[in-house]
ROMI-994231 format. One record per residue (C-alpha): residue in three letters; x, y, z; residue number from 1. Coordinates in nm, 2 decimals. Each point is the difference from the previous one (the first is absolute). Layout:
N
REC  type      xx      yy      zz  seq
REC   ala       X       Y       Z  NUM
...
REM end
This chain:
328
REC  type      xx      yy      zz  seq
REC   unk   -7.84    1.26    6.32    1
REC   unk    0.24    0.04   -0.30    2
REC   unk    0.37   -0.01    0.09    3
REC   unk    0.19    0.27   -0.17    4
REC   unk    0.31   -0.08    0.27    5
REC   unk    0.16   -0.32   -0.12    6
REC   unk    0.34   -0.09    0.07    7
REC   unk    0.26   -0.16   -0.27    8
REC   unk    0.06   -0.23    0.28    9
REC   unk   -0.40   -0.10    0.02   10
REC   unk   -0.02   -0.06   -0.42   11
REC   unk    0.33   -0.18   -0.03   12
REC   unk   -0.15   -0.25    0.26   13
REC   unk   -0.33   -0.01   -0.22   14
REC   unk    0.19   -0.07   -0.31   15
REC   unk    0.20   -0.32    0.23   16
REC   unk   -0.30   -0.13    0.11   17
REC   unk   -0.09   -0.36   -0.14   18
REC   unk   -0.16    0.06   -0.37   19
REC   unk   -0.33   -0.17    0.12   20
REC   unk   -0.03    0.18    0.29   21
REC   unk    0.03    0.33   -0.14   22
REC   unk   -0.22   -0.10   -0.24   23
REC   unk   -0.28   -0.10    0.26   24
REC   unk    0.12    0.39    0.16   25
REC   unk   -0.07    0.19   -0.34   26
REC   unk   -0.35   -0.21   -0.05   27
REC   unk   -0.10    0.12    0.37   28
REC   unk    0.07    0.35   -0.09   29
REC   unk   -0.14    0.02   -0.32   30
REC   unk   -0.32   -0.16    0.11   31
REC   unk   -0.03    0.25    0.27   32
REC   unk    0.03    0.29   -0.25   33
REC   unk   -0.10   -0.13   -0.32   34
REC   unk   -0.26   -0.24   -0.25   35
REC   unk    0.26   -0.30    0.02   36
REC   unk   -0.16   -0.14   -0.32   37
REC   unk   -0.03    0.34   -0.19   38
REC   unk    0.29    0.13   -0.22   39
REC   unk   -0.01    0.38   -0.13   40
REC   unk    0.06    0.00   -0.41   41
REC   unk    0.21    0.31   -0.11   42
REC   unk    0.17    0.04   -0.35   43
REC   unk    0.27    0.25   -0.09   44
REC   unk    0.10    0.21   -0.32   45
REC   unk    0.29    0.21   -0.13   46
REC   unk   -0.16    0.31   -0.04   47
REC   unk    0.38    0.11   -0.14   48
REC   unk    0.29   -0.27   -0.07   49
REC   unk    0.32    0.02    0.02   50
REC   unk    0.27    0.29    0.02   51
REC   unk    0.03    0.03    0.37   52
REC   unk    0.29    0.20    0.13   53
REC   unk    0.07   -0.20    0.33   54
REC   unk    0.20   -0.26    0.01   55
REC   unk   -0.16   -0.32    0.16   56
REC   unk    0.18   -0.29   -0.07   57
REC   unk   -0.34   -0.26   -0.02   58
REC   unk   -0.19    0.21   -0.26   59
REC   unk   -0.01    0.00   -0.34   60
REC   unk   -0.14    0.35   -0.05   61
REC   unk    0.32    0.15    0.10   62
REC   unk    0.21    0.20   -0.24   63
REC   unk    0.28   -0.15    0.15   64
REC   unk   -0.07   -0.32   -0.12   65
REC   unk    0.05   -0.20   -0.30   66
REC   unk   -0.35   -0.19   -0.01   67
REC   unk   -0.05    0.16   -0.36   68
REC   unk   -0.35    0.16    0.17   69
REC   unk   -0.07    0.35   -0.18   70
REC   unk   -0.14    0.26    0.17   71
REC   unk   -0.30    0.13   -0.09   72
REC   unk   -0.26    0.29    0.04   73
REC   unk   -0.24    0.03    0.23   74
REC   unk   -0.33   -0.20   -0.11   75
REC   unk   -0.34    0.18   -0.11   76
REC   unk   -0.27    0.03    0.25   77
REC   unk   -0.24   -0.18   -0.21   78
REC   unk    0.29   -0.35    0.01   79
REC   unk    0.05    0.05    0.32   80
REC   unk   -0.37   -0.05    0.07   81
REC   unk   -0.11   -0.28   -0.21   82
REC   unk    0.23   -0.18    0.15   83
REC   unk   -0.13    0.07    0.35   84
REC   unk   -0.36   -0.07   -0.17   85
REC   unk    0.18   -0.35   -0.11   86
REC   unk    0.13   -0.06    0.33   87
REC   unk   -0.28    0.02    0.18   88
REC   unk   -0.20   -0.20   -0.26   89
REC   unk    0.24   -0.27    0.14   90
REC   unk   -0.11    0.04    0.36   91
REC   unk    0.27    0.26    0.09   92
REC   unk   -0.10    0.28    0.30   93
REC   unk    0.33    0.18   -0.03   94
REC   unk    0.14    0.10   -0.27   95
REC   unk    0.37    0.10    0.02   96
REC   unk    0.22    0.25   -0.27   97
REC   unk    0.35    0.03    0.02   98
REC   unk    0.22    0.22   -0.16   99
REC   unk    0.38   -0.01   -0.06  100
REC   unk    0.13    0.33    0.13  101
REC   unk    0.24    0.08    0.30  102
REC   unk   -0.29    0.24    0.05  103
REC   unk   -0.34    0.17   -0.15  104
REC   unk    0.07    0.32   -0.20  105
REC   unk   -0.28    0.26    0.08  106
REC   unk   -0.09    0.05   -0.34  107
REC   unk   -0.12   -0.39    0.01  108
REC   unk   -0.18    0.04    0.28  109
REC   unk   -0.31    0.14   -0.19  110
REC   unk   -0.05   -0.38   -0.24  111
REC   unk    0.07   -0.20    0.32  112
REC   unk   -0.24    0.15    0.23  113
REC   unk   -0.27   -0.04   -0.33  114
REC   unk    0.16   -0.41    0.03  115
REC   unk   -0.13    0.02    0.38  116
REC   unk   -0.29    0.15   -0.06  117
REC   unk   -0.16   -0.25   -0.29  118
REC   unk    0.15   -0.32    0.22  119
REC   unk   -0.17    0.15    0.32  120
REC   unk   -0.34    0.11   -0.22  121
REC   unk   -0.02   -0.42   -0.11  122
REC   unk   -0.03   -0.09    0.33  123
REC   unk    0.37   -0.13    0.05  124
REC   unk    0.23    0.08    0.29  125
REC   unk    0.29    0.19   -0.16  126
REC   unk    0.37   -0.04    0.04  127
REC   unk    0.31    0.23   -0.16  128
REC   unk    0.36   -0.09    0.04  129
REC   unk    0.17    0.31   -0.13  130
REC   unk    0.32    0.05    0.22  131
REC   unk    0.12    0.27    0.20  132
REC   unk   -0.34    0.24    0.09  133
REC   unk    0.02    0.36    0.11  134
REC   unk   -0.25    0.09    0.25  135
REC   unk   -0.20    0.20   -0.25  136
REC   unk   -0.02   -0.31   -0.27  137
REC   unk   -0.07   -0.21    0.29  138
REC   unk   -0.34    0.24    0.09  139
REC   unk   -0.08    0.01   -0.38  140
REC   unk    0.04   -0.37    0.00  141
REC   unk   -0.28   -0.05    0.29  142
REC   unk   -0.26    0.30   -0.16  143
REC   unk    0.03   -0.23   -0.32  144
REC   unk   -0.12   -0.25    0.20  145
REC   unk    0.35   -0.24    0.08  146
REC   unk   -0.09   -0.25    0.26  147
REC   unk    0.37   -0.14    0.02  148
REC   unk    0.32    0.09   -0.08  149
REC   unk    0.26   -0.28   -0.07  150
REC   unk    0.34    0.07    0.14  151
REC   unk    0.21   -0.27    0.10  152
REC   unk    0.32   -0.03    0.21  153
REC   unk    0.17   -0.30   -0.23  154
REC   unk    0.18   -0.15    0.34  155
REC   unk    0.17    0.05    0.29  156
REC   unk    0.13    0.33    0.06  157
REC   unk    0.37   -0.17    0.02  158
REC   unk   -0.05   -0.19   -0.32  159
REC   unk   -0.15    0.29   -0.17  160
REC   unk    0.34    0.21   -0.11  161
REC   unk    0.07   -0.32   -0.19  162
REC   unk   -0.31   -0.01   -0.21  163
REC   unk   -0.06    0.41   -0.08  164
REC   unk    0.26    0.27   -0.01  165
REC   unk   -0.22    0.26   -0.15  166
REC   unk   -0.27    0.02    0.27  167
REC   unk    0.07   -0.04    0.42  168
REC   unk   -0.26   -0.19    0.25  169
REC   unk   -0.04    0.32    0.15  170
REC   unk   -0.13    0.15   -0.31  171
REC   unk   -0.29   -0.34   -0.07  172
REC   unk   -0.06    0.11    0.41  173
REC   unk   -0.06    0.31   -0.10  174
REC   unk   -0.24   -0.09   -0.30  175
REC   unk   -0.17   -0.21    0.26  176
REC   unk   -0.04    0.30    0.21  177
REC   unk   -0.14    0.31   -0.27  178
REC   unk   -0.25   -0.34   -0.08  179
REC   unk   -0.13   -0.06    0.32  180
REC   unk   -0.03    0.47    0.08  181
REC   unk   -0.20   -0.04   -0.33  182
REC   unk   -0.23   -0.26    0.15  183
REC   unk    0.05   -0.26   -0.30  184
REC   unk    0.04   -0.38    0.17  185
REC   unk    0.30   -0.15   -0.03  186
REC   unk    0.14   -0.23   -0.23  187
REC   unk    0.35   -0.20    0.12  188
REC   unk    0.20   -0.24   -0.01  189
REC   unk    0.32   -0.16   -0.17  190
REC   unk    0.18   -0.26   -0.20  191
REC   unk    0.18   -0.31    0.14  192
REC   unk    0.28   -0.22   -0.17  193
REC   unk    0.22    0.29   -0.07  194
REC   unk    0.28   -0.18    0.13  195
REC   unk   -0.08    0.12    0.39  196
REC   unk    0.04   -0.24    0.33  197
REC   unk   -0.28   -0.08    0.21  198
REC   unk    0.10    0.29    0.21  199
REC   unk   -0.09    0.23   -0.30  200
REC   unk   -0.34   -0.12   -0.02  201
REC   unk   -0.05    0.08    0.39  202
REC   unk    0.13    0.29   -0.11  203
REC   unk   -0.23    0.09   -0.25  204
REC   unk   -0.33   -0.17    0.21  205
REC   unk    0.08    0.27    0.32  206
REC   unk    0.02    0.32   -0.22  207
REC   unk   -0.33   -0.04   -0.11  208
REC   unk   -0.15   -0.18    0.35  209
REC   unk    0.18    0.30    0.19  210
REC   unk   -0.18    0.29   -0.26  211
REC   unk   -0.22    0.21    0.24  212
REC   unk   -0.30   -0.17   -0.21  213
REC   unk    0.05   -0.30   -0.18  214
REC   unk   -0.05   -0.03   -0.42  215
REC   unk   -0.32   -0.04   -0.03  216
REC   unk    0.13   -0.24   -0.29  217
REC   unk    0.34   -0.20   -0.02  218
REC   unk    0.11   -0.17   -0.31  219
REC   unk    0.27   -0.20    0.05  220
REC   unk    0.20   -0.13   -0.32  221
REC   unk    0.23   -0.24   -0.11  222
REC   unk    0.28    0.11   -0.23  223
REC   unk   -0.07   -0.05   -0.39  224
REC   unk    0.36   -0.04   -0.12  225
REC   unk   -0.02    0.20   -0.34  226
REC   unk    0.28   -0.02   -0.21  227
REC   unk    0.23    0.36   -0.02  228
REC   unk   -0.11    0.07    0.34  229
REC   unk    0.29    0.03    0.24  230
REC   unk   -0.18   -0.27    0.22  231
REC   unk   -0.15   -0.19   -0.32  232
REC   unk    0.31   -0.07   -0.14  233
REC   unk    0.16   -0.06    0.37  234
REC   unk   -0.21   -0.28    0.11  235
REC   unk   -0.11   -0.08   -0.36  236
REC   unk   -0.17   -0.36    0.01  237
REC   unk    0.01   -0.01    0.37  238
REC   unk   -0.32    0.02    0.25  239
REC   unk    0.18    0.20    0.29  240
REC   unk   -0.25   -0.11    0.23  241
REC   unk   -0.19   -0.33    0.09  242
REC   unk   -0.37   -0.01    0.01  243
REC   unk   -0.03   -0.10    0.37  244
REC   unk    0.22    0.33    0.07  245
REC   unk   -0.23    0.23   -0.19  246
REC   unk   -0.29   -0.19    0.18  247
REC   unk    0.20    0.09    0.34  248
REC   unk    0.02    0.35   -0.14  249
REC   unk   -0.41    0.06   -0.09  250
REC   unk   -0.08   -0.17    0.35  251
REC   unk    0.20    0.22    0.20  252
REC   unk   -0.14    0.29   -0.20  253
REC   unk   -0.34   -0.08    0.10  254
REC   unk    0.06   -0.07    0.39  255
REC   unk    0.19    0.35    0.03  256
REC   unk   -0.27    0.20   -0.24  257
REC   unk   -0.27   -0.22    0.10  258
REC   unk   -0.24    0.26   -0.18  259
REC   unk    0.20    0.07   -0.32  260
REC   unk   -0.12   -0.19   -0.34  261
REC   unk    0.31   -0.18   -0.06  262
REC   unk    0.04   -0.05   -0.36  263
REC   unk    0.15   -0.23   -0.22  264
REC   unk    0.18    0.18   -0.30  265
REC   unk    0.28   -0.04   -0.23  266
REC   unk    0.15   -0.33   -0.03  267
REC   unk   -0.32   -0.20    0.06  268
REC   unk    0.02   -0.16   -0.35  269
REC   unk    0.26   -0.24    0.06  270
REC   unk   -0.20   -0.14    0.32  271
REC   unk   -0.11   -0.30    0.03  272
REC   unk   -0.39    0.02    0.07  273
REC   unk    0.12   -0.19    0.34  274
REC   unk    0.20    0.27    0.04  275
REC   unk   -0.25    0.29    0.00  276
REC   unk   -0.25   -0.22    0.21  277
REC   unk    0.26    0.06    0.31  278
REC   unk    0.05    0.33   -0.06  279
REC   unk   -0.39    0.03    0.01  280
REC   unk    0.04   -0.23    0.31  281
REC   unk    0.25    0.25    0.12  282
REC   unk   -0.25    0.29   -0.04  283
REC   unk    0.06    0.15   -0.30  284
REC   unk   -0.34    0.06   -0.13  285
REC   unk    0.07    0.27   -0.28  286
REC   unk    0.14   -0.08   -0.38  287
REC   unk    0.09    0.18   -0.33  288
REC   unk   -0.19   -0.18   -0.29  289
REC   unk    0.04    0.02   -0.36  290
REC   unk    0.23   -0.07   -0.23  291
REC   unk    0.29    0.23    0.07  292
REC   unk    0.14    0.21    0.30  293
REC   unk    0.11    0.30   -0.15  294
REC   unk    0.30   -0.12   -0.24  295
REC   unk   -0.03   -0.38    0.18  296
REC   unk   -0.18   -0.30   -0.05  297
REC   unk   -0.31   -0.12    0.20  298
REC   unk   -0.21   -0.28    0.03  299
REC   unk   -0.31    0.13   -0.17  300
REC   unk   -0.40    0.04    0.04  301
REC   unk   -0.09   -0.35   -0.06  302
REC   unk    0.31   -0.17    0.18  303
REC   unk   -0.06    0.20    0.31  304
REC   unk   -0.39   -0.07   -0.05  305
REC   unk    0.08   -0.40   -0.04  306
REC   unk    0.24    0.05    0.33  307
REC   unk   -0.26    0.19    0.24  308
REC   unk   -0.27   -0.27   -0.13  309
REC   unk    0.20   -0.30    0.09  310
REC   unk    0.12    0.15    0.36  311
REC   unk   -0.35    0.09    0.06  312
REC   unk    0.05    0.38    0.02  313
REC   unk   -0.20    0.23   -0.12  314
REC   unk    0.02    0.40   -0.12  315
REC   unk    0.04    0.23    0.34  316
REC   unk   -0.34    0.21   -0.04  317
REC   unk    0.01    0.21    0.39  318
REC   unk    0.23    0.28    0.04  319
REC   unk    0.35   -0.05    0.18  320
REC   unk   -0.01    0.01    0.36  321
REC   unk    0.21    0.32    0.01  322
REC   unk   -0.18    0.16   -0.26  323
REC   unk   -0.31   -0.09    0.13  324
REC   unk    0.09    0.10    0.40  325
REC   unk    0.06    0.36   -0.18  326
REC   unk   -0.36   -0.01   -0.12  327
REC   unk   -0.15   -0.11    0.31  328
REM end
């Protein structure tokens, strides 16, 4: 049975727990839920950059910051979907489009729906990160064919007021919520190394464990300091958090959503291949390939390729468990 009842008391302790024995923990769970030498390939575009009205302090496509990024329009159709045909040329099954709005106007809603549409006609999973939904974009999402909806929570809710001004956690709740009515899975998770505590990233584990249904997928990120970002230029040439930390943090993600892909996402690039071996130890089993995430630097096609090879893991090919107890 899933848990959906845990205590910040019950992950703190997880997080304590030596790093090799909550190692061994994770690998039990994931092996209970998942292919333990199958990873799931995903790659992600900015369908529109730049010119975003909120104010987080990690991103770049802010207008708040002073990264130099220009906003532009929303893509064609026709980009947006030989890219997709690209990605999954590369051995992607889910392709993922971002755009950089506080949220969707519904005179765009027409172009992305046709996005969905193509992705979902190739034979990809699709994904859209668009921001705030209303509950009628959220239906017109799913009749285009949407099979997730990205929306993540950044952090603890007691860490989050010093992140984002523009936006409350009870408004990414209520994303979560006109998502799930809509019956589109659910895409989310956070980023780590934003200068929070240990207790921040209990925090930010138990929202999402405590969700009346978990994410069907959680990316979890490390901060990419970029430079006129208010956190960029704060903890500029500084790693804010150790790799055995972010390892603690992907383990006790799997053991409290023990069905959940748990995904490896921004920040991935300055990891040692060592590095990403325990976190696929830990039971992450999900990763954004390519060359770039977004506006951000990623390890590419053939450096990811060369990584799986030498690990001995291979392209996930089944459905997800969650995904797949839906269908059944």
């Amino acid at each position: 049975m899933t848990r959906t009842d845990w205590t910040r008391a019950e992950i703190a302790d997880l997080f304590d727990l030596p790093f090799t024995e909550l190692l061994f923990r994770a690998a039990e769970v994931h092996r209970a839920h998942h292919a333990a030498g199958e990873v799931q390939l995903c790659t992600l575009l900015s369908i529109k950059t730049g010119g975003c009205p909120e104010d987080c302090g990690y991103c770049s496509q802010s207008a708040h910051a002073k990264s130099g990024l220009k906003a532009e329009k929303l893509m064609d159709v026709e980009a947006v979907l030989a890219a997709a045909a690209e990605a999954r040329a590369h051995g992607s099954r889910r392709f993922c489009m971002g755009a950089a709005w506080r949220e969707p106007k519904d005179r765009d809603m027409a172009k992305v729906c046709a996005m969905v549409a193509g992705v979902k006609a190739m034979g990809l999973e699709t994904c859209m990160t668009l921001g705030m939904l209303t509950a009628t974009q959220a239906r017109q999402l799913k009749e285009a064919g949407l099979d997730y909806y990205n929306h993540n929570i950044d952090t603890s809710p007691e860490h989050y007021g010093e992140i984002i001004s523009t936006r409350t956690f009870q408004e990414r709740l209520d994303t979560l919520d006109e998502v799930r009515e809509a019956g589109i899975s659910v895409c989310c998770g956070g980023i780590v190394g934003m200068g929070e505590a240990r207790a921040d990233r209990v925090g930010f584990i138990h929202a999402l464990a405590t969700l009346p249904r978990h994410p069907e997928s959680v990316p979890v990120n490390a901060l990419v300091p970029v430079k006129g970002t208010v956190l960029g230029d704060m903890f500029a040439g500084e790693k804010m958090i150790d790799d055995i930390e972010f390892v603690r943090t992907v383990a006790v993600a799997r053991i409290t959503m023990p069905r959940s892909m748990v995904r490896l996402s921004a920040g991935r690039e300055s990891m040692s291949e060592a590095a990403q071996a325990l976190c696929f130890l830990a039971g992450a089993n999900s990763i954004f390939t390519g060359d770039k995430l977004l506006t951000t630097a990623n390890a590419g096609d053939s450096a990811d390729a060369a990584m799986l090879a030498k690990l001995g893991l291979k392209p996930m090919e089944n459905a997800e468990p969650m995904r797949a107890m839906e269908k059944a």
